[in-house]
Each structure stands twice: as C-alpha cells, then as structure tokens.
FIMAR-71372 format. One record per residue: residue in one letter; x, y, z of N, C-alpha, C, O in turn. Coordinates in steps of 0.2 Angstrom, whole numbers, padded with zeros to 4 digits, always signed. Each point is the difference from the previous one (the first is absolute). Example, Ala and Ser with C-alpha at 12.3 -4.5 7.8 and 13.67 -1.06 7.14 Angstrom:
A+0066-0028+0039-0004+0006+0000+0004+0006+0000+0005-0001+0003;S-0007+0006-0007+0004+0006+0001-0004+0005+0003+0003+0006+0001;
This chain:
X-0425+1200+0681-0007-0003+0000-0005+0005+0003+0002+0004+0004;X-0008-0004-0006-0004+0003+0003-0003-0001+0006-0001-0006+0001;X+0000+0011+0002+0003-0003+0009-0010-0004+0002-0001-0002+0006;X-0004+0003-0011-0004-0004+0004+0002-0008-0005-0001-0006+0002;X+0001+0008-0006+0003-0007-0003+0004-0005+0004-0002-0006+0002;X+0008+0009-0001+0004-0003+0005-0002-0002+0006+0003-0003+0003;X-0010+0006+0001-0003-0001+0005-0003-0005+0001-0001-0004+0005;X-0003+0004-0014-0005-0006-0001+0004-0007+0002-0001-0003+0005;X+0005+0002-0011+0007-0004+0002+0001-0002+0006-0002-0006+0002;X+0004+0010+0001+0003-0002+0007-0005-0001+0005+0001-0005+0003;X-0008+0008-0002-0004-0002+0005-0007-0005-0002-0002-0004+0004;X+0000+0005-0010-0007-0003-0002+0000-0004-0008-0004+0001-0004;X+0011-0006+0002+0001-0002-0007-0008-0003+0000-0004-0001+0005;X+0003+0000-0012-0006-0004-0001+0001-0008+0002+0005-0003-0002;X-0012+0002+0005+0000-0005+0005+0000+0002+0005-0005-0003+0002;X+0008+0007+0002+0000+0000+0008-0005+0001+0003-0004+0003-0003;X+0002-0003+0008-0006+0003+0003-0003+0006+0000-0005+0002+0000;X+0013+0002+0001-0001+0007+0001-0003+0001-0010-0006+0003-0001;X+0010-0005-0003-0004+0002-0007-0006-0001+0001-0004+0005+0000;X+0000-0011+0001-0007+0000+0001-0005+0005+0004-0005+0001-0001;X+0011+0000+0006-0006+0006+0006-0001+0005-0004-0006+0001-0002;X+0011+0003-0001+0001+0004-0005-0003+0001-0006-0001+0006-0002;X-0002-0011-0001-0004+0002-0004-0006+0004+0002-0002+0004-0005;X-0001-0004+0012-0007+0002+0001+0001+0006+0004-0004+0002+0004;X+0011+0001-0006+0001+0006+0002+0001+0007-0007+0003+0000-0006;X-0006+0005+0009+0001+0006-0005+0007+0003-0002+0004+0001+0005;X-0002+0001-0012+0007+0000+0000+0003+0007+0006+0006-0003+0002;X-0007+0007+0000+0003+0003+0005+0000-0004+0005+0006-0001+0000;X-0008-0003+0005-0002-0005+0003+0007-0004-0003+0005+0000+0003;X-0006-0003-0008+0003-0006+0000+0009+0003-0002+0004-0004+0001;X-0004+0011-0003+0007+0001+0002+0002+0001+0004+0006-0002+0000;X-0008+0004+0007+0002+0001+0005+0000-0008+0003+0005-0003+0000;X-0009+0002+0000+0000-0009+0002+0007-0004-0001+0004-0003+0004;X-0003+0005-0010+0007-0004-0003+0006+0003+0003+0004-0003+0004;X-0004+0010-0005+0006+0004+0003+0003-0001+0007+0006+0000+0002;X-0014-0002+0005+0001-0003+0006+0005-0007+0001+0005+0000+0003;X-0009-0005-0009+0001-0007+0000+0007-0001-0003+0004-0005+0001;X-0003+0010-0004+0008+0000-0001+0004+0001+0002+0004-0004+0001;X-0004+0010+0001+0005+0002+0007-0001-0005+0006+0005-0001+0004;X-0009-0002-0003+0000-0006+0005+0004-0006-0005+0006-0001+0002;X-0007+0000-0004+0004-0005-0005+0006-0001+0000+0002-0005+0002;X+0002+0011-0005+0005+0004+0001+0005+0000+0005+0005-0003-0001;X-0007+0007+0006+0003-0002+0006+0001-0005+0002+0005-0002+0001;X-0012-0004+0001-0001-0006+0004+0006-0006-0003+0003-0005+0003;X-0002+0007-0010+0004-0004-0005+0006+0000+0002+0003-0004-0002;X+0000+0010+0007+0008+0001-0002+0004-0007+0005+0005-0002-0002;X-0010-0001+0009+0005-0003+0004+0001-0007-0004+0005-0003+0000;X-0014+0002-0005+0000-0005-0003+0006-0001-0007+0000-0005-0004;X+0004+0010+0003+0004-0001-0007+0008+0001+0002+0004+0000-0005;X-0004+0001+0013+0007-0001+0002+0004-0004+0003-0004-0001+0005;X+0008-0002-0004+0001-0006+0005+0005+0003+0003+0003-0004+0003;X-0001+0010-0002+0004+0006+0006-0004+0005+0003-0001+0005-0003;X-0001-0006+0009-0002+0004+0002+0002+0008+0001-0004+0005+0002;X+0011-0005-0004+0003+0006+0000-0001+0003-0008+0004+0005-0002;X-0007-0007+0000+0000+0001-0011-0007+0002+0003-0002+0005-0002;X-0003-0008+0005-0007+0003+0002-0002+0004+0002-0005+0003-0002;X+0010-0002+0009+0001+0007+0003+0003+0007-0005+0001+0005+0003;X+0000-0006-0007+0004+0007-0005-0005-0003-0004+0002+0005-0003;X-0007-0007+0000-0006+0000-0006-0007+0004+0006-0003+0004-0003;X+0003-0006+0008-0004+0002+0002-0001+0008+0003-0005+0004+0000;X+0012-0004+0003+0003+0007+0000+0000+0008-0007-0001+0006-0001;X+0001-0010-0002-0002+0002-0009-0008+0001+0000-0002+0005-0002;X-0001-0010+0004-0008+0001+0002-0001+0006+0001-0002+0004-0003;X+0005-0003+0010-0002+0004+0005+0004+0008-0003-0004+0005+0002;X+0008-0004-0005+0002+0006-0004-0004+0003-0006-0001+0006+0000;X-0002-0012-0004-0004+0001-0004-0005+0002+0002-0002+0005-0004;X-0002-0008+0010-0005+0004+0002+0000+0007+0004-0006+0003+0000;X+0011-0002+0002+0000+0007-0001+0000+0005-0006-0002+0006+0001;X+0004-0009-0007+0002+0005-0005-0010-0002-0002-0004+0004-0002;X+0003-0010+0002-0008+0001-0001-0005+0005+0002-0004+0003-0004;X+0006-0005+0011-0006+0009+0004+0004+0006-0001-0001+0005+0003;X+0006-0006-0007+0004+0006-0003-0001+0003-0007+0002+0006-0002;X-0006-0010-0002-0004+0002-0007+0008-0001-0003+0003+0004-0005;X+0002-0012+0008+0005+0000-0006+0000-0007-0001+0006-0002+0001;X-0010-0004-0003+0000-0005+0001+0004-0005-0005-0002-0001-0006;X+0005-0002+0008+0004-0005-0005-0002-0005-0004-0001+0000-0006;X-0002-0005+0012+0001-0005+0000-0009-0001-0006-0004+0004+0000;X+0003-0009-0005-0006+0001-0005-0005+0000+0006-0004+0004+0000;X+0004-0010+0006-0007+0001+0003-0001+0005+0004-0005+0000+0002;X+0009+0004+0000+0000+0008+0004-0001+0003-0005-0005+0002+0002;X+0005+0000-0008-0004+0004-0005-0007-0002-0001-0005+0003+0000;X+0007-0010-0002-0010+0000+0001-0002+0001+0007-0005-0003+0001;X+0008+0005+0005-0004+0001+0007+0001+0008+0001-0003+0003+0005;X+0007-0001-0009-0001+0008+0003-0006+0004-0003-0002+0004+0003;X-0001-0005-0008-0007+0000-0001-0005-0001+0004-0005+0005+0000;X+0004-0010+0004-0004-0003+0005-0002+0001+0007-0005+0000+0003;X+0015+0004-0002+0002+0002+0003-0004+0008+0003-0003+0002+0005;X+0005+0000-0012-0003+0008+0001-0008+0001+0000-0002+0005+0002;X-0002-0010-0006-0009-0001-0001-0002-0001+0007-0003+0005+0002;X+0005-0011+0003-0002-0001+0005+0001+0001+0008-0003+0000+0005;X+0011+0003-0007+0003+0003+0006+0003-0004+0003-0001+0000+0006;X+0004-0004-0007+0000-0007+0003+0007+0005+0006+0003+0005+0000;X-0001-0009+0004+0006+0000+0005+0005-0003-0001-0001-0005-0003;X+0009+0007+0004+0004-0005-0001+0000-0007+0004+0002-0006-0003;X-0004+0005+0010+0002-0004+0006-0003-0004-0002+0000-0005+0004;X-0007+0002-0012-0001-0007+0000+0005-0005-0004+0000-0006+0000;X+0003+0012-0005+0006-0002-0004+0005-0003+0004+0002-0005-0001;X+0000+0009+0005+0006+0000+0006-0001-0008+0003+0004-0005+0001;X-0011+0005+0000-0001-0007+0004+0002-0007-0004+0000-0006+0002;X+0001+0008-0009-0002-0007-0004+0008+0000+0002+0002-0006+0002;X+0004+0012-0004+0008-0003+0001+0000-0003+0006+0002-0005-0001;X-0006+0007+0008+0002-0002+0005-0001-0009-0001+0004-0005+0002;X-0009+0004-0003-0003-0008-0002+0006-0002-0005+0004-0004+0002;X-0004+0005-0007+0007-0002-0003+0007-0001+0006+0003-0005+0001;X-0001+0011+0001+0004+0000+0006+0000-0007+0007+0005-0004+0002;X-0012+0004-0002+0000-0007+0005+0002-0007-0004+0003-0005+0003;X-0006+0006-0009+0003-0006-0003+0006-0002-0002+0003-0005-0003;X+0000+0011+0005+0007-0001-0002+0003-0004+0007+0003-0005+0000;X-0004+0009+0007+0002+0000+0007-0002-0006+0003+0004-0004+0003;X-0011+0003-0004-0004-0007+0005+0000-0004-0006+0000+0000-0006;X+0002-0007+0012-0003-0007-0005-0005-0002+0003-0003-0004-0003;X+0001+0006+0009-0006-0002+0003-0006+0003+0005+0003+0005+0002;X-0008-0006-0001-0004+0005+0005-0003-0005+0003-0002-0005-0001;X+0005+0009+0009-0005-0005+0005-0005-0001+0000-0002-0006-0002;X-0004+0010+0003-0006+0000+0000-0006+0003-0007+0002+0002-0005;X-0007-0003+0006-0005+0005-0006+0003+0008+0001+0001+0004-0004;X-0001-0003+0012+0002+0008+0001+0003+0002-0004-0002+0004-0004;X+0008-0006+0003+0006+0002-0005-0002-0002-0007+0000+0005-0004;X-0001-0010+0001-0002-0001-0007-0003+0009-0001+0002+0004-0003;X-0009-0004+0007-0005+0004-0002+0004+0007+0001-0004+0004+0001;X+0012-0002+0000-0001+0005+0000+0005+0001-0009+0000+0005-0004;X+0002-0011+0003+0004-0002-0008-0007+0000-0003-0001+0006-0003;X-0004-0009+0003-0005+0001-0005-0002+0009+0001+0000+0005-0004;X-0003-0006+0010-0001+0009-0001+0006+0006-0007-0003+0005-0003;X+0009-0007+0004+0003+0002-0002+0002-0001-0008+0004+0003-0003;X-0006-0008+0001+0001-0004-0008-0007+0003-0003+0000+0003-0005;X-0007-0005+0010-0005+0004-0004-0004+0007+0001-0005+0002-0002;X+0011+0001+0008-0004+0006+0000-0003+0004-0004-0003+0005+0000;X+0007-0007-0008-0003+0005-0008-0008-0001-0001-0004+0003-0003;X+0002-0010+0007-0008+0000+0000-0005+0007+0002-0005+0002-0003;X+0008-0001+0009-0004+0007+0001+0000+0004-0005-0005+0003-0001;X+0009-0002-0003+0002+0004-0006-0004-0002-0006-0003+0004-0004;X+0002-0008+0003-0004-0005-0004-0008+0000+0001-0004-0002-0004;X+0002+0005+0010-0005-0001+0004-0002+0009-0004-0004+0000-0004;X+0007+0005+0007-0001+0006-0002+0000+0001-0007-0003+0005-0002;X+0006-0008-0002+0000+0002-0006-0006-0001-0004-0001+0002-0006;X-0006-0008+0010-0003-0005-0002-0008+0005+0003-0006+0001-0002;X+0010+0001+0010-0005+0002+0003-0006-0002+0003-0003-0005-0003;X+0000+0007+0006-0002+0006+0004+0005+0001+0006+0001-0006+0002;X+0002+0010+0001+0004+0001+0004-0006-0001+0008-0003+0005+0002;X+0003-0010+0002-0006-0001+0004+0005-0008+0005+0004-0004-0002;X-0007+0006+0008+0003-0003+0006+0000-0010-0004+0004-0005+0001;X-0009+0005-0004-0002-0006-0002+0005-0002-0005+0004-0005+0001;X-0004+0009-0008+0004-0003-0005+0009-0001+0005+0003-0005-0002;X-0001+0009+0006+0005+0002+0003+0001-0009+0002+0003-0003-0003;X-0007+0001+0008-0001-0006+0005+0003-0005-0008+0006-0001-0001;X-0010+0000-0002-0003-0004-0006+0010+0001-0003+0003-0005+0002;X+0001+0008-0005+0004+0001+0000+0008-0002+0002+0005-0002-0002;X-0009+0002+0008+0004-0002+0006+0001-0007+0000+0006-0001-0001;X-0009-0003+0001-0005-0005+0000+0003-0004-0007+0002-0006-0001;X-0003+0009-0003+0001-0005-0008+0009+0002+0001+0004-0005+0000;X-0003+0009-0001+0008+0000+0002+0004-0005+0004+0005-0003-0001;X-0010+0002+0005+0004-0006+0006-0002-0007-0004+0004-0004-0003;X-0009+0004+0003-0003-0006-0006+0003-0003-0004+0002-0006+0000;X+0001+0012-0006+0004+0000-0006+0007-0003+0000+0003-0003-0004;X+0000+0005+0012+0007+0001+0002+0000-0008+0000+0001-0005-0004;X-0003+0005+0012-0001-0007+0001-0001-0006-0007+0003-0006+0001;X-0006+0007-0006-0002-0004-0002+0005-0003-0006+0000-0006-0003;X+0007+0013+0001+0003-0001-0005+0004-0003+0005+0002-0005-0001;X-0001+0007+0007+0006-0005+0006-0001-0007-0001+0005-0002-0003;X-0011-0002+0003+0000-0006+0000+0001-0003-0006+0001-0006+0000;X-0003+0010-0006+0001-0002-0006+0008-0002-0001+0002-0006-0002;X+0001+0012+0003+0006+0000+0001+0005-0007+0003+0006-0002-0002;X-0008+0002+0005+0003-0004+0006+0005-0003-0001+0004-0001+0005;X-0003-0002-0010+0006-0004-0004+0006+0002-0004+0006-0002+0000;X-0010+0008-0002+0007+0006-0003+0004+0003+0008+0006+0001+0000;X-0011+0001+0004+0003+0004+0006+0003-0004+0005+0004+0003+0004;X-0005-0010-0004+0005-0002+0002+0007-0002-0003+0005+0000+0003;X-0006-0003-0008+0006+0000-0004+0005+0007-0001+0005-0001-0003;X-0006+0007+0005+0003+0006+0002+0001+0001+0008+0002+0006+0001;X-0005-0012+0005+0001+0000+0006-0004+0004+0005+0002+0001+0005;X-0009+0002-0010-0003+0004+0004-0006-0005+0002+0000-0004-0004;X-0004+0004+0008-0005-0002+0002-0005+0003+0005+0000+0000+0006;X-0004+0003-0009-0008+0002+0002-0004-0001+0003-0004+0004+0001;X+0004-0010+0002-0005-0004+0002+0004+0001+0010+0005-0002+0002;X-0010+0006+0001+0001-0001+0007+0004-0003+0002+0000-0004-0005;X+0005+0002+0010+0002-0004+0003-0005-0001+0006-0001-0006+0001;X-0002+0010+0003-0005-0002+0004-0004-0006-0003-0001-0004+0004;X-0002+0004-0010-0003-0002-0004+0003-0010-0003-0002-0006-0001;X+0006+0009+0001+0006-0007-0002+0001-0004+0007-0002-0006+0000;X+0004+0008+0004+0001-0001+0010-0008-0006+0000+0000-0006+0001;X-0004+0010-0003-0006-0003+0004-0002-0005-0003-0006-0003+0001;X+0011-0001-0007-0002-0005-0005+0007-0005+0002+0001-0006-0002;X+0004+0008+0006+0006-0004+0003+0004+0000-0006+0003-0005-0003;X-0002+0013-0001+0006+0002-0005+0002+0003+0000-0004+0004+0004;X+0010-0001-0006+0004+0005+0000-0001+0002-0007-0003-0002-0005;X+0009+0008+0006+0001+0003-0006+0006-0002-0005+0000+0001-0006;X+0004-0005+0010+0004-0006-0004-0003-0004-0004+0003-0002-0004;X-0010+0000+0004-0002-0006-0001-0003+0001-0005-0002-0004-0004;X+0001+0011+0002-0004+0004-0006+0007+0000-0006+0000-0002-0006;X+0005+0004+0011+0007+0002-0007+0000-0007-0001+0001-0002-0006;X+0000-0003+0010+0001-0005-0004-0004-0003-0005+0001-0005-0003;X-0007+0009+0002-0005-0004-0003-0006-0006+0001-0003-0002-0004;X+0003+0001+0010-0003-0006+0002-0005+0002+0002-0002+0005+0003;X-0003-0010-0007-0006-0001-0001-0004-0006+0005+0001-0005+0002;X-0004+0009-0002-0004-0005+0008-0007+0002-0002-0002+0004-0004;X-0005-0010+0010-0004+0002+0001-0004+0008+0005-0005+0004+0000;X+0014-0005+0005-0001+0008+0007+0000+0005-0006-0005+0002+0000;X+0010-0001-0004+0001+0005-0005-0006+0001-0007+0000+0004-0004;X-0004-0008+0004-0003-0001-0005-0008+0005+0006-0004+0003-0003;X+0004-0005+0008-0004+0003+0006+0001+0007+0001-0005+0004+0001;X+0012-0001-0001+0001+0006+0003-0001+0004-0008-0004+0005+0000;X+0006-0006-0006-0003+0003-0004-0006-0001-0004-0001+0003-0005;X-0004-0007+0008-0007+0001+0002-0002+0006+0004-0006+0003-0001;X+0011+0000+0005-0002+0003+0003+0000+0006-0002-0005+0004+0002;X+0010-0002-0005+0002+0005-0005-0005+0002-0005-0003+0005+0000;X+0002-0010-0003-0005-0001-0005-0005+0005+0001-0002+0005-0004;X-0003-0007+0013-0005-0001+0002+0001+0009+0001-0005+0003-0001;X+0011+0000+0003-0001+0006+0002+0002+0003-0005+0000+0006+0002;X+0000-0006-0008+0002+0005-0005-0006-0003-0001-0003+0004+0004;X-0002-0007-0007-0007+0001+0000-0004+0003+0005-0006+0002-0002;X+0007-0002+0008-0005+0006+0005+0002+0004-0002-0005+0003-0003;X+0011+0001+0002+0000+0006-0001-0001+0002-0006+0000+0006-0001;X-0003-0011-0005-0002+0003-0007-0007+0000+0000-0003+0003-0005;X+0000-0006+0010-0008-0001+0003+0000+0005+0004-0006+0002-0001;X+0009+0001+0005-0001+0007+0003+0000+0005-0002-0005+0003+0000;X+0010-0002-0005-0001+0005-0006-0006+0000-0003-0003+0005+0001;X-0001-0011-0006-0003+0000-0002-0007+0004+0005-0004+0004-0002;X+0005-0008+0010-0008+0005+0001+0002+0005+0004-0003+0001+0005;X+0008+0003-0005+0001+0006+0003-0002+0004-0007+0001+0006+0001;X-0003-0008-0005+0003+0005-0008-0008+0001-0002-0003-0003-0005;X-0001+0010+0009-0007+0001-0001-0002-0002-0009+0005-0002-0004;X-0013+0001+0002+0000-0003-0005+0001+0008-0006+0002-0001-0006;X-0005+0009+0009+0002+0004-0004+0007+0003-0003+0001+0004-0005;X+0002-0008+0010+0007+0001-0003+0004-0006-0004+0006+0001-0002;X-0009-0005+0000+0002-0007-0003-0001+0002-0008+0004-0004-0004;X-0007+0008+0002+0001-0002-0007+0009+0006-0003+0004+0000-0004;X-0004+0004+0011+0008+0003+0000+0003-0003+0001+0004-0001-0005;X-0003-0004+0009+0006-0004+0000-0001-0006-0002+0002-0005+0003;X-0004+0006-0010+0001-0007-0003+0005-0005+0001-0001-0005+0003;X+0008+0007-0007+0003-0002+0001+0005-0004+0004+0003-0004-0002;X-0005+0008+0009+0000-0002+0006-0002-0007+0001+0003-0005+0001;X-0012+0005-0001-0002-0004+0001+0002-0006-0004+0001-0005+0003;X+0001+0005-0010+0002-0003-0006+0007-0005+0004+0002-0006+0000;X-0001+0010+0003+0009-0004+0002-0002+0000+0007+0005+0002+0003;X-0010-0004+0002-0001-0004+0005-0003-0006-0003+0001-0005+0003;X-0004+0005-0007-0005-0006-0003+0006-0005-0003+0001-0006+0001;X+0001+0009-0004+0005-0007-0005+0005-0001+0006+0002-0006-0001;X+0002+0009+0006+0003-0001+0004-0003-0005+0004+0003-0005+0002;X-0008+0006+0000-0005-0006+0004-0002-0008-0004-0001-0006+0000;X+0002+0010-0002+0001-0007-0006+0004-0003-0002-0001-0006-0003;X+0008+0010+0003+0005-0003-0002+0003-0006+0008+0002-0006+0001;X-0005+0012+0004+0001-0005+0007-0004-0005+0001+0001-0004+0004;X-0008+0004-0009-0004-0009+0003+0005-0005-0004+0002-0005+0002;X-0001+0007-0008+0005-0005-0005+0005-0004+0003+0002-0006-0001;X+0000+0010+0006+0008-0002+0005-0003-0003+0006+0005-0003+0004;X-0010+0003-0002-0002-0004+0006-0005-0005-0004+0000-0005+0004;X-0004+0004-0008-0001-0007-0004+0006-0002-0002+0000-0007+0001;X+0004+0009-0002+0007-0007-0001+0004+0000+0006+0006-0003+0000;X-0008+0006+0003+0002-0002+0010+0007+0004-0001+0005-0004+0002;X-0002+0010-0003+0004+0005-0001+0005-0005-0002+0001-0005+0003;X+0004+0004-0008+0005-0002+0000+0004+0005-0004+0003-0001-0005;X-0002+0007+0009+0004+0005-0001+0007+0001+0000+0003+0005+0000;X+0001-0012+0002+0007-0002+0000+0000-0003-0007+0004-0001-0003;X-0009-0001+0002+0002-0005-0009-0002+0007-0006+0003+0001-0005;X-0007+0002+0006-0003+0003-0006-0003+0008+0002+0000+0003+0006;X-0003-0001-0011-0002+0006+0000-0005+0002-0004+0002+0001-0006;X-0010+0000+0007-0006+0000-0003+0000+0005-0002+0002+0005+0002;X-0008-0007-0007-0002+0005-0004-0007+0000-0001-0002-0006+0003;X-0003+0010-0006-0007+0000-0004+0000+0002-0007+0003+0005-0001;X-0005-0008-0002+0001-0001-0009-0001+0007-0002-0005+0003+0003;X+0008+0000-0007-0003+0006-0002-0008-0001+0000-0002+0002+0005;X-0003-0005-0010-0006+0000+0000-0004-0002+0004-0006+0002+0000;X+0011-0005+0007-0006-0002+0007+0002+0012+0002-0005+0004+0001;X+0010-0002-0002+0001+0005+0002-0005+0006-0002-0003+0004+0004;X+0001-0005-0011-0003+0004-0003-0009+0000+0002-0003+0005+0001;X+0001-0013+0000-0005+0000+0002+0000+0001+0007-0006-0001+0001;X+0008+0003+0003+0000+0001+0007+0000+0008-0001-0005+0003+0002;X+0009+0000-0005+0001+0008+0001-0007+0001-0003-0004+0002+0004;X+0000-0004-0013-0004+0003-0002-0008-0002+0005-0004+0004+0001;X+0005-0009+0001-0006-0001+0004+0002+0004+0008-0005-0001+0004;X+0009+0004-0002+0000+0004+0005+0001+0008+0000-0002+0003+0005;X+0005-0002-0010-0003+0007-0004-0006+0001-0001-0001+0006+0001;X-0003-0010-0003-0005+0002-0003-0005+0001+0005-0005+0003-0001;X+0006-0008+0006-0005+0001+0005+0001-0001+0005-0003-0005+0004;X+0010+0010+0000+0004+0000+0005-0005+0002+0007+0003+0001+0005;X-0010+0000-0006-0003-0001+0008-0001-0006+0003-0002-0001+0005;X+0002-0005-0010-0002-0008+0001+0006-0001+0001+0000-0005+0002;X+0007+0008-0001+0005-0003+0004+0000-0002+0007-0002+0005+0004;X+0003-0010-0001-0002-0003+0008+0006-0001+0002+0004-0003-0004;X-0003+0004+0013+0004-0005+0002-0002-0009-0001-0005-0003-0001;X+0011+0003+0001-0002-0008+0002-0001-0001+0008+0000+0003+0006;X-0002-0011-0007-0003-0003-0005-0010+0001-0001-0003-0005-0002;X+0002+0009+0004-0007+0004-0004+0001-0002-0007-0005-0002-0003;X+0011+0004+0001+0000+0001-0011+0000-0007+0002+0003-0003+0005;X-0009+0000-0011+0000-0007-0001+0006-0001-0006+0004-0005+0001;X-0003+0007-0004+0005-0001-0006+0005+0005-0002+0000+0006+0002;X+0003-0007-0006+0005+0004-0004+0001+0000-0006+0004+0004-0002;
C-alpha cells in the first residue's frame, strides 16, 4: 500500500476530526501531519490490540528497532516511510518518537496513576508529536511552543475521557486516583463499572481540565501565527466541542462514547479555518 495511503487510513479515515483539520492544510503540511498521526496511532494501538502483556512488550520492542532503521534511511514499516521524508525536511529528533513507545510502555505496566503529576507525565508522552506538528505548521517561537504544549495535554486528556469505557474494560484507568479519593471512590469502583452521581462529579472534572488546557492553547497561540497552525487550531475547536456534548449529557462515559456528526464537524473546522483569529477561550466564545 502506499505509505501515505495507509496513514490516511490509519490516522485521519474520512469523518474524523483529524480528516477535517486537514483539509485546511497545504499538501506538504498535510503529509507530514498524517505521517506524525500515524505513527502515534500505530504505536498507542499496540497495548490496545493485545490481551498479553508479554505479546505487547515484543510489538513494541519491534517499534523501537524499527525506529532505529528509520533514523537509519532503512524504514520498514508504511508509516516510517511516509515519516523518513519529514524526517529529513524538518530535522526532526528521534526522542519524540521514542517518547510515544514509552507511553504505549506505560499502558502496558500501569492500571492506574495516583495523581494529575503522573497522568501528565503519560499525556506528555502519548502527545509529545504535537510539538512536531507545531514545527511543521510553524513559526518556531516561545509562543507557538506553549500553545503546543497546551493543546497536546488538552487533546490527551480529552481522548482519555472519551475513552473511558473501552479503557476500562482492558483494566486501565486514567482518571487520578487522588481525584476519585476526593469523590469517596476508588479504582475498584470504576472496574466494576458503577455509575454514580460522586463519579459523574469527578468526570466533570476531567471534562472541565481537558478544556482549560484547550482554552490555554487557544490564547497562548499569537494571532500571527494562527493562520499556520490551522489545523491545530481546527482540532482544539471540535475537541471542545466534542467535551460540551459529554457534559450536557452529564458524562455517561461508562454507558457510551460520543461523537459530533460529520457535518456539525465540517462546520466548525470551515467556520474556524476561515477566520481562526475569532477563535476565544471560553467562555468569552458565545457559541460554536
């Protein structure tokens, strides 16, 4: 298969969000875009497609070889050929690559994190390709860097809670324990599935922090640098939106897993593409 083909596939099918960020990007831009998204893809998928942790540890290990033969100009794998290109245009480093096996790694080892500290060193690690993503879109500047930062943690956070029902059902859980403690739950009480008003509370809160940090982004992110990082901006907006969705129906992320219709999707990317300096934190933005 042809390896951005295969990337499309794997990281951006039509409908996703990432497909719609992508349209309002240039095609050098939007290949590199997809080659990132995929390789995150890719890796983050392996703990989710094994029920042995020792069959995950030798896939992941595979990662980690391959990406050697990548920064080696010998790459195997279709999304390491669409990445050795992007590779060599932008200079990229190996250690943000490195970081996404390690993030898979955890998911294989931890079923739980006590505090935000620890979560945020797993999100650091699952979206450090945002800075990659960051440069590719440009301007390289202390700002877009923050901005980065920032939508990364946002981004992370916010597939965590979407998730929440697949990830426990494979015994992992995202959600603080300090944060469950202060609602009088455990982490037992998530594996078994039990739904309450405390838990309906503490993923409120969740909610509430994967949107600061998508609203942080937003105004860390000068307005001359916004029409680069379209995209970017593209996939905090519909992410913010896909979290008011889950907190108007009062999170019931143990029964289901939300979505925004393709066409709510399209009008949000084209109305924020086209005039990505009228993007606000909230709740300044009267609407969406």
């Amino acid at each position: 298969m042809d390896p951005l083909a295969y990337c499309r596939d794997k990281a951006a099918p039509e409908g996703s969000s990432l497909h719609y960020a992508l349209l309002f990007a240039g095609a050098p831009e939007r290949e590199a875009l997809l080659a990132l998204a995929a390789y995150r893809a890719e890796v983050l998928e392996v703990p989710r497609e094994v029920s042995d942790p020792g069959v995950g540890a030798v896939k992941l290990k595979w990662w980690q070889e391959e990406l050697e033969r990548l920064f080696a100009g010998q790459p195997r794998h279709p999304v390491s050929q669409a990445l050795a290109p992007v590779i060599e245009r932008h200079g990229f480093a190996r250690e943000p690559f490195a970081e996404v096996i390690e993030a898979a790694r955890m998911d294989l080892e931890y079923g739980s994190y006590p505090a935000l500290r620890e979560l945020t060193v797993y999100c650091h690690r699952a979206g450090g390709l945002a800075e990659l993503a960051r440069r590719v879109g440009g301007p390289d500047t202390p700002q877009t860097a923050a901005f980065a930062h920032d939508l990364a943690m946002g981004l992370e956070l916010t597939r965590l809670l979407r998730h929440l029902g697949r990830d426990i059902a494979a015994g992992r859980v995202y959600i603080p324990e300090a944060d469950l403690a202060a609602e009088g739950l455990t982490r037992e009480d998530l594996l078994a599935r039990r739904d309450s008003e405390a838990l309906r509370r503490v993923l409120a809160v969740q909610g509430q922090r994967a949107r600061d940090f998508l609203d942080s982004a937003i105004r860390r992110l000068p307005r001359p640098a916004r029409r680069r990082q379209r995209p970017a901006l593209v996939l905090a907006v519909l992410y913010r939106r896909l979290l008011a969705v889950m907190a108007e129906d009062d999170h019931p992320q143990l029964e289901r897993r939300h979505h925004l219709t393709p066409l709510r999707k399209l009008w949000l990317a084209w109305r924020s593409a086209r005039r990505p300096e009228r993007i606000r934190p909230l709740p300044s933005e009267t609407a969406e």
